[in-house]
Structure formats: C-alpha cells, structure tokens
C-alpha positions as semicolon CSV with decimal commas, in nm:
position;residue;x (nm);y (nm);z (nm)
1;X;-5,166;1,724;-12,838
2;X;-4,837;1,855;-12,834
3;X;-4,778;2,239;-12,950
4;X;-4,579;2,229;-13,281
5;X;-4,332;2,501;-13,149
6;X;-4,161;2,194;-12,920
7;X;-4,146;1,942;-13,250
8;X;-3,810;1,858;-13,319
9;X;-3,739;1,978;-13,647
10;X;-3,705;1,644;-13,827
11;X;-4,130;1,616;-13,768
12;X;-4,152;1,969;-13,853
13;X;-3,968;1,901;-14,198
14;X;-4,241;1,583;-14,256
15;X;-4,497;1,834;-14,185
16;X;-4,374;2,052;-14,411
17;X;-4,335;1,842;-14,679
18;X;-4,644;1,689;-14,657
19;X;-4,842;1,963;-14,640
20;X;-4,944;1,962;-14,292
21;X;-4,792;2,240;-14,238
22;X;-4,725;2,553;-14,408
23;X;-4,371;2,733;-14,381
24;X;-4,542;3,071;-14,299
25;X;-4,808;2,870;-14,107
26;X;-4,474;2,780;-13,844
27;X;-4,292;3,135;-13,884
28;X;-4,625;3,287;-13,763
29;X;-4,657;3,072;-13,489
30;X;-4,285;3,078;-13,378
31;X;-4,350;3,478;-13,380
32;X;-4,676;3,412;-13,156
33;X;-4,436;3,244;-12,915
34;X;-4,169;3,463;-12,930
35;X;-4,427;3,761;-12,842
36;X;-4,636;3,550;-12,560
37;X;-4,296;3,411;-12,379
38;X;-3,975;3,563;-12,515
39;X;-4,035;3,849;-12,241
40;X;-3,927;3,654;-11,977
41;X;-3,646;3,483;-12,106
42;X;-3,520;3,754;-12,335
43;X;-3,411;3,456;-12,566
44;X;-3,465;3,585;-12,910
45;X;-3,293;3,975;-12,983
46;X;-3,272;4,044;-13,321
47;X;-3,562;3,941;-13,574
48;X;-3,591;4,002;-13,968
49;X;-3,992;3,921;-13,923
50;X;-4,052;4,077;-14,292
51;X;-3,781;3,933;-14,545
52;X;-3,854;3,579;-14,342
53;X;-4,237;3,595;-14,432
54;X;-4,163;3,685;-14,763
55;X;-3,891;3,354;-14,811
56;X;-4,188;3,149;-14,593
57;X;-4,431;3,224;-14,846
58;X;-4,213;3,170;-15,160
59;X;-4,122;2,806;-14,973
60;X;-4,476;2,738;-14,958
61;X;-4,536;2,854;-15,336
62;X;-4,246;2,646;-15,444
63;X;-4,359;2,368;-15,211
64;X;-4,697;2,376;-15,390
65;X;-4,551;2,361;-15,736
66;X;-4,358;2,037;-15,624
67;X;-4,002;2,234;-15,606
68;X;-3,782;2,116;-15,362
69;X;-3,557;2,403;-15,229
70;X;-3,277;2,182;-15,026
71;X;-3,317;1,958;-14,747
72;X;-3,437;2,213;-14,509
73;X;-3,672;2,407;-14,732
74;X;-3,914;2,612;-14,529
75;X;-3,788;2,525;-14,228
76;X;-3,735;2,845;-14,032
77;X;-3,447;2,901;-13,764
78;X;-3,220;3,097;-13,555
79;X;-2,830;3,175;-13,539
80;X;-2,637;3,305;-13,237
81;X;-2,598;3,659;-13,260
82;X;-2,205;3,627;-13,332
83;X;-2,283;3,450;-13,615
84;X;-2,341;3,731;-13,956
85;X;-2,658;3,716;-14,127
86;X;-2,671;3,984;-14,355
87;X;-2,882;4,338;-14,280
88;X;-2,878;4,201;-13,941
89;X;-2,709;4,253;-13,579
90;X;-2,373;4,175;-13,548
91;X;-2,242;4,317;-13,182
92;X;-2,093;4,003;-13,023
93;X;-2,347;4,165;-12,734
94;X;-2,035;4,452;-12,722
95;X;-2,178;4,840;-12,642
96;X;-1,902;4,988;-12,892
97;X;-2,043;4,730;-13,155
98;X;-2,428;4,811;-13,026
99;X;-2,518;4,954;-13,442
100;X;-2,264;4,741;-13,607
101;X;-2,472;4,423;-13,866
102;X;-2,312;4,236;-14,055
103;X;-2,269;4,301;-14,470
104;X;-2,282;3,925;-14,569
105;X;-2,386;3,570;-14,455
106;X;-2,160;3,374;-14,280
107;X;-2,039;3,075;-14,436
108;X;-2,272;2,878;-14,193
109;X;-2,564;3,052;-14,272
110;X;-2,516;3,033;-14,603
111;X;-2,519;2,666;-14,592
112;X;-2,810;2,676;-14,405
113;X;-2,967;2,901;-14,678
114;X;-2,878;2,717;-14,996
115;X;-3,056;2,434;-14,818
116;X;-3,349;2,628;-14,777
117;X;-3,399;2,743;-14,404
118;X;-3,530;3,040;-14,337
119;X;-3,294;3,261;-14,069
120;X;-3,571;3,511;-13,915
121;X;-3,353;3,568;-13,599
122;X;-3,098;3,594;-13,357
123;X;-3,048;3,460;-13,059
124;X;-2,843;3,649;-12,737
125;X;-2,523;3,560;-12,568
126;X;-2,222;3,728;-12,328
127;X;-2,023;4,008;-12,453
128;X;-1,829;3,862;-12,718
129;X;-1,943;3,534;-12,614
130;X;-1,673;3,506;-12,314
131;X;-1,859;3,393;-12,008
132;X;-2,090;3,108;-11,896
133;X;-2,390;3,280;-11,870
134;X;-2,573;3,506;-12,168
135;X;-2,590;3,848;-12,004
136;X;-2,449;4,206;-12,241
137;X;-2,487;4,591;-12,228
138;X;-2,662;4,615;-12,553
139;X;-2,974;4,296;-12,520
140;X;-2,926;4,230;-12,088
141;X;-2,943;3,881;-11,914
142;X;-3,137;3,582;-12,057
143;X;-3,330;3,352;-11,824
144;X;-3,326;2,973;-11,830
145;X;-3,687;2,870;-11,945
146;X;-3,679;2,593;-11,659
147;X;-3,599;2,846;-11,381
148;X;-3,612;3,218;-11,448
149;X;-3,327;3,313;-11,147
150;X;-3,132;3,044;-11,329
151;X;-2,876;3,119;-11,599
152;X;-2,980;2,903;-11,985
153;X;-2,534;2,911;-11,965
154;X;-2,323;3,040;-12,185
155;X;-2,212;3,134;-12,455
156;X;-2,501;2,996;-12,673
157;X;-2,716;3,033;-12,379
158;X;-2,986;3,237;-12,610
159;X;-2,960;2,954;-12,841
160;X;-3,031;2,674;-12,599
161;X;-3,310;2,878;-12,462
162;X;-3,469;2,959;-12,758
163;X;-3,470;2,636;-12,862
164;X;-3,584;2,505;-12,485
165;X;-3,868;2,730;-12,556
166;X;-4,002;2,645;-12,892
167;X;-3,894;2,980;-13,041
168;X;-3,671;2,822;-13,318
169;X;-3,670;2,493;-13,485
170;X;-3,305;2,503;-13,408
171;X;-3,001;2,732;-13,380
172;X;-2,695;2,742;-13,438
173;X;-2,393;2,801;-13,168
174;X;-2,053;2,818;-13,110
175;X;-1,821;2,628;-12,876
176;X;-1,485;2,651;-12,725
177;X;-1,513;2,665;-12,346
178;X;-1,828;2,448;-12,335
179;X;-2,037;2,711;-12,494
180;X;-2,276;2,454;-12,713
181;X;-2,229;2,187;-12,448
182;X;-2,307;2,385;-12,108
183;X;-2,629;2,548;-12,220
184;X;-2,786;2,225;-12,382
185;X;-2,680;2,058;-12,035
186;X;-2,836;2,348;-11,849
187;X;-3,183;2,370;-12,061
188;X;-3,219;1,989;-12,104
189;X;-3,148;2,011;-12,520
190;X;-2,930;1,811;-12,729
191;X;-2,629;2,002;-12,900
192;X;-2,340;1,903;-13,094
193;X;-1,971;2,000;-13,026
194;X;-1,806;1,934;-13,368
195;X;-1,447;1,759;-13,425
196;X;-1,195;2,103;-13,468
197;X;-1,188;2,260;-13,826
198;X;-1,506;2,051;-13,942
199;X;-1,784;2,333;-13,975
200;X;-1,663;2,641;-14,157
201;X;-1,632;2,959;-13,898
202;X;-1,607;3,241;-14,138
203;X;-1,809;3,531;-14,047
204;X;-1,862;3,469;-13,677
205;X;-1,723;3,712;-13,433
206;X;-1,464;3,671;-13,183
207;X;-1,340;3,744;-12,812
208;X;-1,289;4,085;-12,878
209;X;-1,509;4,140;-13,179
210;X;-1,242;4,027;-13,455
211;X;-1,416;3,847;-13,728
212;X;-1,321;3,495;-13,786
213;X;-1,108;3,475;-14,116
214;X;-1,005;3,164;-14,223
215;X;-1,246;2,895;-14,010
216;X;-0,880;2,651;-13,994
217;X;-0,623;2,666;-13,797
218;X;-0,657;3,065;-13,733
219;X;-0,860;2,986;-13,454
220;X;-0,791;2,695;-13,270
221;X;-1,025;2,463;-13,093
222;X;-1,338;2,705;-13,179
223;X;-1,625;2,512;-13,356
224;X;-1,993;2,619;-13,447
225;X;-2,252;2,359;-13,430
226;X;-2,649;2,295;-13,397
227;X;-2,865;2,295;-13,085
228;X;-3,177;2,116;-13,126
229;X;-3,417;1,930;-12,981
230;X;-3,343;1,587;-13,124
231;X;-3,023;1,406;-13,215
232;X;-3,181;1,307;-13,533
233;X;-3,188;1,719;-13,572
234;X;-2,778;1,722;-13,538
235;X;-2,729;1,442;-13,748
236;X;-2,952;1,626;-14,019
237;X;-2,800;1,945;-13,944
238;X;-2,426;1,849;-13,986
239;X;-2,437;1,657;-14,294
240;X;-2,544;2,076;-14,420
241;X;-2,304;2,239;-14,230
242;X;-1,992;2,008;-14,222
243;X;-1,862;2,094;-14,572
244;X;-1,449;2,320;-14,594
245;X;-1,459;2,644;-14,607
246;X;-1,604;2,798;-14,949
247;X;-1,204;2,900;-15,005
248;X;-1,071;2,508;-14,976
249;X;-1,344;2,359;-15,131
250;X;-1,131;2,358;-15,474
251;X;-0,956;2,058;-15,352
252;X;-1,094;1,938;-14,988
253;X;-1,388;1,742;-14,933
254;X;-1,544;1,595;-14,625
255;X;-1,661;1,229;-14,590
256;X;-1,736;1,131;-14,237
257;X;-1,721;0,772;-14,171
258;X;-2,028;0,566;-14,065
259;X;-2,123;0,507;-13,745
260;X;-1,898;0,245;-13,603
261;X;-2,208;0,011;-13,478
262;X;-2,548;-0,031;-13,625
263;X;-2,745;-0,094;-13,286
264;X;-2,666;0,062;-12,910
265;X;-2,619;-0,281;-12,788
266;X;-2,326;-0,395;-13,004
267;X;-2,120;-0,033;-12,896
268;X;-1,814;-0,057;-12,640
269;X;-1,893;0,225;-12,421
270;X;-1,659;0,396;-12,109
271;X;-1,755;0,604;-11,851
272;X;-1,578;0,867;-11,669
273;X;-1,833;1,041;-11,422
274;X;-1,680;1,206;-11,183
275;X;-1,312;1,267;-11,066
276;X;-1,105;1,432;-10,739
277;X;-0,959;1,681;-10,951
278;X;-1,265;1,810;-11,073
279;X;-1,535;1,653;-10,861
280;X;-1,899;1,633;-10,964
281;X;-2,201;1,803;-10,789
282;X;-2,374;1,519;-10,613
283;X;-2,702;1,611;-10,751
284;X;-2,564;1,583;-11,073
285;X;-2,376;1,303;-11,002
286;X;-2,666;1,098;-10,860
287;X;-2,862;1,159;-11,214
288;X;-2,546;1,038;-11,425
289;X;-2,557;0,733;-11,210
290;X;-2,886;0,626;-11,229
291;X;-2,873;0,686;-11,636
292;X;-2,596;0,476;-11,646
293;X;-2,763;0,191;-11,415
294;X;-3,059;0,249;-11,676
295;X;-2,802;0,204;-12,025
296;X;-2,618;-0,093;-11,834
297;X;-2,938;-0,293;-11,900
298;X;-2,918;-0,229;-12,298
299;X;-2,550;-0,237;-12,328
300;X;-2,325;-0,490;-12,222
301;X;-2,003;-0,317;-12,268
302;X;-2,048;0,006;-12,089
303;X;-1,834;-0,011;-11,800
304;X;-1,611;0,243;-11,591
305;X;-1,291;0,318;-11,812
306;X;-1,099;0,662;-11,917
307;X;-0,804;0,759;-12,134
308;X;-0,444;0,745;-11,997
309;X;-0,454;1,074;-11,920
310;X;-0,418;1,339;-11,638
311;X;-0,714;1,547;-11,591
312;X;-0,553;1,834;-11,387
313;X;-0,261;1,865;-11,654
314;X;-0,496;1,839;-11,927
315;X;-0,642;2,151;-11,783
316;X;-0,417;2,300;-11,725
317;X;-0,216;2,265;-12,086
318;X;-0,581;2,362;-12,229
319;X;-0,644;2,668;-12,027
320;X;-0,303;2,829;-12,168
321;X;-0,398;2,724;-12,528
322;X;-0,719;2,875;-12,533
323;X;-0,646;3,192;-12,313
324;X;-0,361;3,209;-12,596
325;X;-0,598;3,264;-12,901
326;X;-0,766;3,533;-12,641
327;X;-0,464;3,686;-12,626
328;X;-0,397;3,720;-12,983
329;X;-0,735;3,914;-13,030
330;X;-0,628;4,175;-12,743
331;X;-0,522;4,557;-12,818
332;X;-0,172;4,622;-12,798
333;X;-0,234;4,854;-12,433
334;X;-0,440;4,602;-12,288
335;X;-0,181;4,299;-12,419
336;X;0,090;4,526;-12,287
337;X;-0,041;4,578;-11,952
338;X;-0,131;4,189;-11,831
339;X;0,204;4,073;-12,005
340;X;0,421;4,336;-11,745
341;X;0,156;4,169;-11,466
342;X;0,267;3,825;-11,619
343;X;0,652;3,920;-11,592
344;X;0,593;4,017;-11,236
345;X;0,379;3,731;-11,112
346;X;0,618;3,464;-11,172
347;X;0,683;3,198;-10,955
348;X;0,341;3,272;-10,781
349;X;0,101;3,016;-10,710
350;X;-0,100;3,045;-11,066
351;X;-0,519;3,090;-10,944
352;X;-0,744;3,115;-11,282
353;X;-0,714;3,464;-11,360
354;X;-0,314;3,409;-11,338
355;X;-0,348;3,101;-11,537
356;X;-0,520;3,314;-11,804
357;X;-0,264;3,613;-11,820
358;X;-0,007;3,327;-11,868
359;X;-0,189;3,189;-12,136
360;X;-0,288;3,535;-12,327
361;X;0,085;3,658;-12,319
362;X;0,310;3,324;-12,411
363;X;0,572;3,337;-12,664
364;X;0,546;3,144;-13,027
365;X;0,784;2,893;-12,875
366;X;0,628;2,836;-12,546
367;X;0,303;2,808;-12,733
368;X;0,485;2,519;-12,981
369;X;0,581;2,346;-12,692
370;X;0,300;2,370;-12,556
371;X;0,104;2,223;-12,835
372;X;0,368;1,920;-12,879
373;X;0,201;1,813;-12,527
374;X;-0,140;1,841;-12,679
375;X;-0,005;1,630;-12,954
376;X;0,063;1,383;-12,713
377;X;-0,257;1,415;-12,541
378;X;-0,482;1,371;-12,894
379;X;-0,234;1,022;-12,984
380;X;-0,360;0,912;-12,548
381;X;-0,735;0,968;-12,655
382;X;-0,676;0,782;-13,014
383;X;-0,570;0,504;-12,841
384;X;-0,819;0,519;-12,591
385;X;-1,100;0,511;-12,868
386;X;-0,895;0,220;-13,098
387;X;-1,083;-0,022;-12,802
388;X;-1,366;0,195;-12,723
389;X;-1,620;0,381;-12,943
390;X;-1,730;0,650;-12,701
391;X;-1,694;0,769;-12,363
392;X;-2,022;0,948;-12,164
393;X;-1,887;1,235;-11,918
394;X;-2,056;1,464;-11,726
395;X;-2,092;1,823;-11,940
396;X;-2,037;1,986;-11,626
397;X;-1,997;1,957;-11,227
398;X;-2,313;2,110;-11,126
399;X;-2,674;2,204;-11,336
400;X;-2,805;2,565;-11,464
401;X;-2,704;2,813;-11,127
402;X;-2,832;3,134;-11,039
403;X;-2,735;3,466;-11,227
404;X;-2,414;3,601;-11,102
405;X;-2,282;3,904;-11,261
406;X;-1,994;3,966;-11,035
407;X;-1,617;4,019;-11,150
408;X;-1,548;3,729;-11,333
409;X;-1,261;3,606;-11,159
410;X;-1,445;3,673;-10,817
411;X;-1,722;3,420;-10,897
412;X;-1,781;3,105;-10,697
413;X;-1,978;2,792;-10,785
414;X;-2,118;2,546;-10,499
415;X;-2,012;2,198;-10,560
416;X;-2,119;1,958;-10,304
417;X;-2,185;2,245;-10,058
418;X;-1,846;2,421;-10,059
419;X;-1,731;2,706;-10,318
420;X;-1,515;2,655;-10,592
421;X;-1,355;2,918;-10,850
422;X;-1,598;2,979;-11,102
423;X;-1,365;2,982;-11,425
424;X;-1,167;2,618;-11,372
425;X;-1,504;2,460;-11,242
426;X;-1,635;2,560;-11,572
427;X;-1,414;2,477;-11,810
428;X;-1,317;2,155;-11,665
429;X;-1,504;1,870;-11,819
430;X;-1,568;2,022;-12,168
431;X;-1,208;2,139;-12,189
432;X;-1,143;1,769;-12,195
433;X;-1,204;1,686;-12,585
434;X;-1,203;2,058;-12,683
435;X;-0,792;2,041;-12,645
436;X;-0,776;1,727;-12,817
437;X;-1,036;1,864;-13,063
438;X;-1,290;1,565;-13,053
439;X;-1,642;1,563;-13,135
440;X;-1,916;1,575;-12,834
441;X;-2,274;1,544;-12,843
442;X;-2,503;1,653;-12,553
443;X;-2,854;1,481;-12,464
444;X;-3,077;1,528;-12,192
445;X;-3,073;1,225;-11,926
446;X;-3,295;1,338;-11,685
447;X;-3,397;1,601;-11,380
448;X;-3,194;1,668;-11,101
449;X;-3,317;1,710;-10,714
450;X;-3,426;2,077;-10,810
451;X;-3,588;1,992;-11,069
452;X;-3,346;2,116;-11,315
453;X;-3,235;1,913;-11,658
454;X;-2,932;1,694;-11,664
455;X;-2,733;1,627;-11,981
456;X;-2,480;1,391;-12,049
457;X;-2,144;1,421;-12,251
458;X;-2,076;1,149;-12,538
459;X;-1,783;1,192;-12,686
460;X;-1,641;1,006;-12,935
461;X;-1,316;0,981;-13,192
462;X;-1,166;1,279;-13,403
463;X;-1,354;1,353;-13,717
464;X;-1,599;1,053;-13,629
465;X;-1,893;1,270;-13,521
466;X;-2,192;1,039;-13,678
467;X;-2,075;0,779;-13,371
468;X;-2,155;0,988;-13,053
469;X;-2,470;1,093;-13,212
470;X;-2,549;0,740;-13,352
471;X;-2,510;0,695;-13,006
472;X;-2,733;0,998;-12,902
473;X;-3,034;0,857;-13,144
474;X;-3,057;0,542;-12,975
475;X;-2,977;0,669;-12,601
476;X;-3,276;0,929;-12,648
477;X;-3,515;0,619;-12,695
478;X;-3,395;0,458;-12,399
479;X;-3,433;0,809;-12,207
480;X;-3,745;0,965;-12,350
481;X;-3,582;1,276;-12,499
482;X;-3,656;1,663;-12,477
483;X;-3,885;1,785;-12,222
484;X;-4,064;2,076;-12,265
485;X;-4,013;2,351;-11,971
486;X;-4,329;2,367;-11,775
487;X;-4,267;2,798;-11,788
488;X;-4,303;2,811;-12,126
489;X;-4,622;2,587;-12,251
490;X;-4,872;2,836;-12,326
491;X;-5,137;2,603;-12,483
492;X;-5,083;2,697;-12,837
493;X;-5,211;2,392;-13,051
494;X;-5,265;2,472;-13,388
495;X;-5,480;2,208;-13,586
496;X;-5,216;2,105;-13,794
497;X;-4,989;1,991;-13,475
C-alpha cells in the first residue's frame, strides 16, 4: 500500500472529497514526514504549522457541511521561498534579507488560496534563486532525495525535493534559466515551464532581492509554475494559476486553446536529443533513446526533426537577454564596476562570465536589437510547430551532480568524461524555448546508469501549454510515472491511503 505522502495530488483531492481523507488528517501527516526525513534533505525551511491546522480543520468543517471551498479545498501545499506568503519568510535565501517576510500574498498564492489550498510552507532555493543548485547563508544546501551528495538543482531545487519526498502535495517554482525544468529532471518529478507572461509574478523576489512589480513585460522570460508529481497535477494547477495579473484583469482574459490531438497516437511529434554544440551526457543520452524507441511504438509520427534554428546563436542571443534583466536589478557600484570591466574586455574571446558582464551592461539599443533577433527566432519556432505539435528535448546534458559550491564561474560539469563550463552547460537546452518564451513540461522517463532519474523536455507552441502536457498525461502511462526515492520511504501508511 502506497504511503499517501507520494499520491499525486489529483488522488489526494478524491480523497479529500470523499471523505477518505481528512485535510488535517494529510497536514499532520505531511508534518510527520517533514520531521522523520526533512533532516536530511533540508527541503522544507519555513513552516506556518499553526494558522495551516487551523484552515485544515475549517476545510474539513466546511467539507462536512457539503461547502465546497474552490477546486483545491483542503489540499495543503508549498511555495518556493521567493514566492510571498504573508507573516512568512521572504529572504530570496539572501543573509541581509535573513528577518525580512513578506506583508501580503503573492498574486500566485493568492490564487492558490481563493481555491482553497492550504500554504503551510516554504520550500529552499540559491541566494536569490541564481544558481543550479539550492544552497544559501541563511537555510544551507539541500540534498537530492535520490542521492544525498547529489544536488535536487536549482533554483526550485527545494521545491522538486519536497515534492520528490512526499513533503508537499505540490509546490510552486519559478523558472528562467531552467529553474522548474532542471530540478524536476534531477528528482524524477514532472514540472511545468509556462508560455512568458501567462502566470502572474507579482510578489516573488528577484536576482538581487527586488520584488517583482508588474508580472508582464518588466521581467522578461521569468515564469512561475507547479511541480508535482503528476501531469494531471499541472494541468489542474494551471487552469488556477494562469489567470492576468489582478491589475489587467479589467479587460484581459486568458483562454488557452485545447489540446491539439485527443489521443498520443494521432500527435506529430520531433525530436531533438542531442547536438555538437551542446552535446548530451551519454548516460543521459542512452535513457532519452531508449524512451524514444519505447514512444516510437505508440506514435507513428515521432521522428528526428528540429526548428530552423542555430543552437549556439540561440545561446548565445539568450544569455545576453537574460544576464540583461540581471543587470537591471544590480546597484549602481556593482553595475559601475563590471560595465568599466566590459569596456575593457572588448574584442576578447567572450567565456561565460564575459558573456554575462556583456549581457548585464548593454545599452537600450543594443538590447532592441538584440530582441529583433529573438523576434526572428520565436516566428523560426512558430513555423516549426505550424507542422509539428511538440518537440521532446533533453532538460539537460547530464542528471542531478554532486554539490559544488565553488566560484561560480570556476565550476566544471563532466559530460561524456571531459569538463565543460558549468554556466553554458546549464543553461543550454532550457534556454532554448525560454528565449522564445514557449511552454515546457518536464516528466520523468526513466533511471540513468547511476541510478539517478531522467526527465524529458516537451515543449510545445506559445500560449498552447494544455498540448505538451496533453502530451505529458498520456506519455506518463506509457512510462509508469513518478517514482518514489528509495531514501525517503519511511513506511508511513495511514489506513485511509
């Protein structure tokens, strides 16, 4: 009998509304978890244990009554620590910001709320949520649940984690680097990379601990979006979270289009796993394949095919964008200081760390011509996806590595047994539809030769997000879904499971 901490939340929900289950029945036994296993993953850092037992048992009340709060009443969950929740932590994992918490709900969260989860706590992350892994001064380094000397990623890497290790019926994360995508990939999770502007960003925290504003155009290519442990979970979540900003909701109003097919086998499908500019890990590589051998069976148009597009420029235009909304969040010394290094690094060879100064310190014109290219680059992938419905790519070029908290532009990865820079290995394949601000969805595909989880990038046309994870839903019964981590089953197995 499975323990009901590593349900997807779409069963827990039935439970709940059945009667099964009890909403402070679950909180409890998340809690129990979080106290038997959180230890060694340091997953969970911030929890509101009393005002979520109190909304728990007024769910239940209301539940017995026959009220209906929303359609996640009772459920309770978790938020990235970035994200505001009211009375509670709101550092962006920063030292200066160690006893800042937040005044209000984010716009997220209160979405969440008004449909009646229950937000008892927060989950960890890198300081200000700039690095790959999920290590800070003020809550230290999380572990991935399926190897403890193994990072969960970054930056939702408390996020995936939690949710890896049935602390959370979901959370939710934030993505512009890969930061939904790599830790779903890394703890064998599903997680959804929304199209740009599509889930409101108000209240969440950025690089260097400025509050996001506006959730449009303010903050280019960064999303939020759910980890879970389902993609019926995402689909549930985002029809709750993918609403305009509470400011534009006077006159905007978001309708996402159907899923383009009703069943797997009637989708056109490409596949793009692996390239020379950005090569893939073979023990990644040799997982991708054999899921794709595997999905060749139930679909008949999956076959090798890409976008007209170059993968090393693409990079390379999207590391300047996104190093440019850095930049914009910098103090005026600091700013200052890598724009005279800029100035006298020119006509250098550009490594990642050069790449990034160039980025953080362009002009308002180089940035517009800059983004006339990504223009260019969005109208290559809507062509692409006017004869294909969705493209599977690898999340990233190797699985969940061991902690490294070396200078960050020192780092290596191992790809294929030689070292590679840390940052552009990274960034690589989920830059790819961040820049041209498409939707992604992550699912598990399988174990690697260490044993580690395997996920698999779908991504699919702007604004359509119910296709990749129409998609998801019926790849996940071909593949078997989430896994539990073997680390974290303690043999909890409540009656009502």
């Amino acid at each position: 009998m499975p323990d009901i901490a590593f349900l997807s939340a779409s069963i827990l929900l039935e439970k709940l509304r059945s009667g099964k289950l009890g909403s402070l029945e679950l909180l409890d036994h998340y809690f129990q978890r979080i106290a038997a296993c959180n230890q060694a993953i340091n997953a969970v850092v911030a929890t509101d244990y009393e005002n979520a037992r109190a909304q728990a048992k007024q769910a239940d009340d209301l539940f017995a009554k026959g009220r209906k709060l929303g359609p996640l009443h009772g459920l309770p969950i978790t938020v990235k620590e970035s994200i505001a929740v009211a009375g509670m932590p709101l550092s962006g994992g920063s030292a200066e910001r160690r006893h800042v918490r937040a005044a209000e709900n984010a716009e997220v969260v209160r979405l969440l709320r008004s449909a009646g989860a229950i937000v008892f706590g927060k989950t960890n992350l890198p300081t200000y949520g700039m690095d790959f892994q999920t290590f800070n001064p003020v809550y230290g380094q999380t572990n991935n649940p399926w190897d403890f000397g193994r990072t969960p990623g970054g930056s939702s890497g408390g996020a995936a984690a939690a949710v890896a290790g049935g602390f959370t019926a979901f959370d939710i994360g934030s993505d512009i680097g890969g930061s939904i995508r790599i830790p779903a990939h890394f703890c064998g999770i599903y997680g959804h990379k929304p199209s740009f502007n599509l889930v409101p960003m108000r209240g969440h925290i950025l690089f260097p601990g400025m509050a996001s504003c506006n959730g449009t155009m303010g903050e280019d290519m960064l999303v939020a979006g759910p980890l879970a442990r389902s993609a019926e979970d995402l689909e549930m979540i985002m029809s709750v979270i993918a609403v305009p900003d509470q400011r534009e909701r006077t006159a905007r109003r978001i309708v996402l289009p159907p899923p383009r097919r009703k069943k797997l086998q009637d989708y056109t499908i490409g596949l793009w796993l692996d390239d020379p500019a950005f090569p893939v890990d073979s023990r990644v590589l040799d997982c991708l394949t054999d899921f794709a051998d595997t999905l060749a069976e139930q679909v008949p148009g999956l076959r090798d095919r890409k976008p007209s597009i170059d993968f090393q420029q693409s990079h390379h235009l999207y590391t300047q964008l996104a190093a440019a909304l850095n930049g914009s969040t910098l103090s005026e010394g600091v700013f200052n200081k890598i724009y005279q290094e800029s100035k006298n690094s020119m006509g250098r060879p550009k490594d990642a760390r050069a790449l990034f100064i160039q980025g953080a310190t362009l002009l308002h014109r180089d940035w517009m011509l800059l983004n006339l290219k990504r223009i260019e680059l969005q109208r290559r992938w809507a062509d692409f996806f006017r004869k294909v419905d969705v493209l599977l790519m690898p999340v990233s070029t190797i699985a969940a590595f061991p902690h490294d908290h070396g200078p960050y532009y020192q780092r290596k990865v191992v790809v294929n047994g030689e070292e590679m820079s840390y940052a552009d290995t990274l960034y690589a394949w989920p830059g790819l539809s961040t820049l041209a601000y498409l939707p992604s969805t992550v699912i598990p595909v399988g174990m690697n030769a260490d044993g580690l989880p395997v996920g698999v990038q779908i991504v699919g046309p702007y604004l359509e997000d119910r296709t990749p994870i129409h998609v998801a839903r019926w790849i996940e019964k071909v593949m078997g879904g989430f896994v539990p981590p073997p680390n974290l089953q303690t043999g909890f197995h409540p009656d009502t499971a």
